[in-house]
N, C-alpha and C positions, 0 to 999 in steps of 0.2 A: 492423436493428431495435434500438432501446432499450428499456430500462424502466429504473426508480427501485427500488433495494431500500431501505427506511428501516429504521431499530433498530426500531422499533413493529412492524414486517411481521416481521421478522427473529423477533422474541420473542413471536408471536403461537404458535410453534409448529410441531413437526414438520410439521404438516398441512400448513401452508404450500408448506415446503420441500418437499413430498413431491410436491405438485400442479403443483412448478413455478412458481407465481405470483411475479408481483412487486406492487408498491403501484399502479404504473402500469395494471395490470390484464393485462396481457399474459402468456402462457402461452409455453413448450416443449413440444414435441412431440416432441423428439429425444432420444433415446436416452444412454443415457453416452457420451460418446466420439463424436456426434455422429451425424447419418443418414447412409446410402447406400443408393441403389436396388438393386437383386438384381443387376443388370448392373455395377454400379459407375460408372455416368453420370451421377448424380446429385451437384450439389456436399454436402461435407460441411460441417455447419452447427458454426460452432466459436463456443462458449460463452465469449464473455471477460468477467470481472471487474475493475473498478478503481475507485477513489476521486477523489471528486469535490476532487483536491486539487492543488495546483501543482506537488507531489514526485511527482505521476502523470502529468505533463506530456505526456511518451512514448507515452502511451496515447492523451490528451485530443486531443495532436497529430496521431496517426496516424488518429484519426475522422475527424477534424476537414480536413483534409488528405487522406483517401482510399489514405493509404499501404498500412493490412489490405486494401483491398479490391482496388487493383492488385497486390498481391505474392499473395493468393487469386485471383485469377481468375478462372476459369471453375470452377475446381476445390474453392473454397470461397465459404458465405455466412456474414458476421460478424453476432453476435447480443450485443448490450453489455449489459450490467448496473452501474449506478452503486452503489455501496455506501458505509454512511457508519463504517465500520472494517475493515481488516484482520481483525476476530476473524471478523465477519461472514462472509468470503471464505473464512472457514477451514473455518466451519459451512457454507457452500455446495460448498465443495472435499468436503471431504467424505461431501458427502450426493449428489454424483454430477450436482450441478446446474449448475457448468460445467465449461470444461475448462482454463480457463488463466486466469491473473489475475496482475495488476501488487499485490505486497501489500509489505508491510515486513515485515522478516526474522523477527521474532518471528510474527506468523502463521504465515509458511512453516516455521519452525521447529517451532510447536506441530504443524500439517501430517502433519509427517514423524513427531512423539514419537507423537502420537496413534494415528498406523496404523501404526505400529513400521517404520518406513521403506517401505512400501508403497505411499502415497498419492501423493506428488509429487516431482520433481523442478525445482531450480532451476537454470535453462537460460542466463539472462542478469542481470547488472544493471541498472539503470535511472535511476538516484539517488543520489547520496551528500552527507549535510548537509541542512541546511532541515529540523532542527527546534530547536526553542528551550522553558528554562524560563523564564517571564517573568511575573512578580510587579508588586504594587504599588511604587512610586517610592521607600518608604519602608524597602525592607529590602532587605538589603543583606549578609544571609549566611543559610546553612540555619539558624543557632541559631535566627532570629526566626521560623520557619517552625512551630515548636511551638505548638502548638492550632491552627494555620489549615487552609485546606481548600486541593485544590490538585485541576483539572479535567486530566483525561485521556481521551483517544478512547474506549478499551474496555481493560476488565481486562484486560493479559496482551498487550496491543498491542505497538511498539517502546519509543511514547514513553512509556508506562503502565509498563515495564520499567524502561528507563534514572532514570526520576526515583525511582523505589521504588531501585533499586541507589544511586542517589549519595545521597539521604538514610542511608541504611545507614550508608552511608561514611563520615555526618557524624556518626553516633550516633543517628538519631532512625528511629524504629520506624514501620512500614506495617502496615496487615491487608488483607488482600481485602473486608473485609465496612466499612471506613471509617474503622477504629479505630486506636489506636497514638498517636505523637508526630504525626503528619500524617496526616490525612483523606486519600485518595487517592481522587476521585471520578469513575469513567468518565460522562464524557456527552457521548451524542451526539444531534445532530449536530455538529461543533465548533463550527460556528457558535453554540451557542448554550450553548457554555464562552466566549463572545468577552462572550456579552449579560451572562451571570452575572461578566464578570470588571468589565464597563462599572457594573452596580446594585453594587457590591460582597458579590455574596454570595459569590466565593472570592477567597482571596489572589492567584490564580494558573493557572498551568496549563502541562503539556508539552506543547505541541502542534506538530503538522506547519505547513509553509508552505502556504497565505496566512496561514493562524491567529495561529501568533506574531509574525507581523508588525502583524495586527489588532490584538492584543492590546497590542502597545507603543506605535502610535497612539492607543489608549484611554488611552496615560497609563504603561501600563507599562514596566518595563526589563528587558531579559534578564540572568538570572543564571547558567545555563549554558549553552552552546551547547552540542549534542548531538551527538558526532562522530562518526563510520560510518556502513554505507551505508544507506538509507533504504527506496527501492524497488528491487523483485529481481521479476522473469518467472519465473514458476511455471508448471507444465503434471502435469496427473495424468499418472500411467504408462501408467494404461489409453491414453489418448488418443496418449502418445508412441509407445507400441508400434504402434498402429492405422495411425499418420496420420505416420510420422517427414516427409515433405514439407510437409504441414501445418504443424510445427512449425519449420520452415526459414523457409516466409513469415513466419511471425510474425515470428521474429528478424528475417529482413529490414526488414519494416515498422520494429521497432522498432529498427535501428540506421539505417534513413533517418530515422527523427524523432529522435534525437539527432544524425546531422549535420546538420541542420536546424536544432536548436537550435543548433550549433557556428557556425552558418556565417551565418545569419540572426536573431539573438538576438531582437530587436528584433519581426520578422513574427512570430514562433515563440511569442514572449510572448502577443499578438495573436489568434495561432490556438487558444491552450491557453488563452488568455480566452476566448473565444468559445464553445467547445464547455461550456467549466464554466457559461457563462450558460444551456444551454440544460438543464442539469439546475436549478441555483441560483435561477435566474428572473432574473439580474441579473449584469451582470462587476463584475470587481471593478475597482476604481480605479485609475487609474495610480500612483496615490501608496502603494499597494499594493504591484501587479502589479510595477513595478520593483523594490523591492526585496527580493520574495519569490523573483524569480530570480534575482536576486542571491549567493542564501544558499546554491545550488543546485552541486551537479557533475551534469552527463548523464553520464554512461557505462555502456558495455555491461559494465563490469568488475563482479560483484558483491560483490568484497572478502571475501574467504573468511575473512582475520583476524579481520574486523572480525565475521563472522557468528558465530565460534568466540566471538570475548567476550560478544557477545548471547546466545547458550548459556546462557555461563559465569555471567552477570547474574542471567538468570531460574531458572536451578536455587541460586543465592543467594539469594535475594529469596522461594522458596517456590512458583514459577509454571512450574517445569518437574521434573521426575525425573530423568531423564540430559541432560547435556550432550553427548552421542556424536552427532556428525553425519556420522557417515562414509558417504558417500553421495550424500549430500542434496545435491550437484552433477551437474551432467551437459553441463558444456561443450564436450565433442568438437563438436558443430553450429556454435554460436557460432563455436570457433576456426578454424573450416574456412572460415565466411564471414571472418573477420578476416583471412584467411592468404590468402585469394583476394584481397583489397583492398588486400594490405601493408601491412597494419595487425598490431599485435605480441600476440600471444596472452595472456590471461588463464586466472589460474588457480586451481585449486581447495583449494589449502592451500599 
């Protein structure tokens, strides 16, 4: 089962979230942490979240492709939710609406700050790379960046973080609320930070892949590439504790569709087009699609470093309180598949 969560359903209110709905119209039934019959015969219905974006590949893949639902089996039914931010996922992580979701680190980071390490854990990577700051033709350093406006997913997002942190860097000032040396303006959907970058009503924008690839076809140029990892496998505790096999197939699923990307780049591009068309209404182009995978690492690695400086970024920048992420791993499963494959373990700082 699918549905569409859009920003407009998202901010309509707790009610929303409370009732379960998404914009698609479609409803849950199912409990935190999924159903099971009184006998325990019943498969359990596992909630996933992910973005309708090509750094989500893994996910889009594994629909798309049937990989969650041979690695569930009999034992589990997959129930998708497209979202058009990481913050989104975070406000759904939290309110007990799914149970797992593909998000960028700064979400899963807020995740953990917010329920004082309680709410989730991060079980895999997914991503690393594919995203981009990419501006008008015409400028050519952060100084020219004063008074323009500049498009981001959602406040407090990865890419919303990273671009507020390197303007710092440069001397020019951010607010949450649009103000300072640079406008920082979340909107979503990205697609339509692509439209406002094409009329010129922003200079710019951080955005994930396909976006900043859109956006350089419109004429723009990348001014910073954005390094670290991008998308990371989240799962709430409640759910891990419940369901630890559960959370094995997932892994599985999602390290069959990253060998899949490794091994069939080309079909893999194809298939994670595909699925995006059936939320988007349309694929994206090849003259895209190519080089948005391009820009991309798969792997199951989630870059612990890199998560520690995403921290470090947003308790600078005014978007987080502690940088303390001790915890907020939970690789033992991951490594135990990787270790069965002879494949070399990943790690957690």
């Amino acid at each position: 089962m699918r549905s569409i969560l859009t920003g407009a359903a998202v901010l309509a209110g707790g009610a929303l979230l409370a009732a379960g709905c998404s914009s698609g119209g479609s409803s849950s039934s199912a409990a935190a942490g999924g159903t099971s019959s009184a006998g325990g015969s019943a498969p359990v219905t596992v909630r996933l979240g992910y973005l309708a974006n090509i750094t989500h590949a893994p996910a889009l893949i594994g629909v798309k492709n049937g990989y969650f639902a041979k690695q569930l089996g009999s034992a589990g039914t997959l129930k998708t939710t497209v979202y058009t931010s990481g913050t989104q996922e975070t406000t759904a992580i939290l309110a007990g609406q799914i149970d797992a979701a593909y998000v960028g680190p700064n979400p899963a980071i807020n995740a953990w700050q917010k329920s004082n390490g309680t709410a989730i854990k991060v079980i895999s990577g997914a991503a690393t790379g594919g995203a981009s700051v990419v501006v008008k033709p015409g400028i050519t350093s952060a100084a020219q960046l004063k008074g323009q406006s500049l498009a981001t997913p959602s406040l407090g997002n990865t890419q919303d973080v990273a671009v507020r942190y390197w303007l710092k860097q440069q001397g020019l000032a951010t607010s949450t609320t649009g103000g300072g040396d640079v406008a920082i303006k979340p909107t979503a959907p990205n697609s339509a930070s692509v439209l406002e970058f094409k009329s010129g009503q922003i200079a710019g924008g951080s955005e994930p892949s396909p976006y900043d690839v859109e956006m350089v076809q419109a004429g723009g140029k990348v001014l910073l590439k954005e390094p670290g990892v991008t998308t990371v496998l989240m799962v709430t505790q409640p759910f891990l504790k419940a369901h630890p096999d559960i959370v094995v197939d997932l892994l599985k699923a999602n390290l069959e569709s990253i060998d899949y990307i490794k091994s069939n780049p080309a079909a893999a591009a194809t298939a994670a087009n595909d699925e995006l068309a059936a939320y988007t209404g349309k694929p994206l182009k090849s003259s895209v699609l190519t080089p948005a995978f391009s820009e991309i690492t798969f792997t199951a690695d989630p870059d612990a470093v890199s998560f520690d400086a995403d921290a470090q970024q947003a308790k600078a920048v005014g978007l987080l309180d502690s940088a303390d992420l001790t915890g907020i791993f939970d690789l033992a499963p991951l490594n135990a598949l990787l270790s069965a494959a002879g494949q070399a373990s990943v790690s957690d700082g």
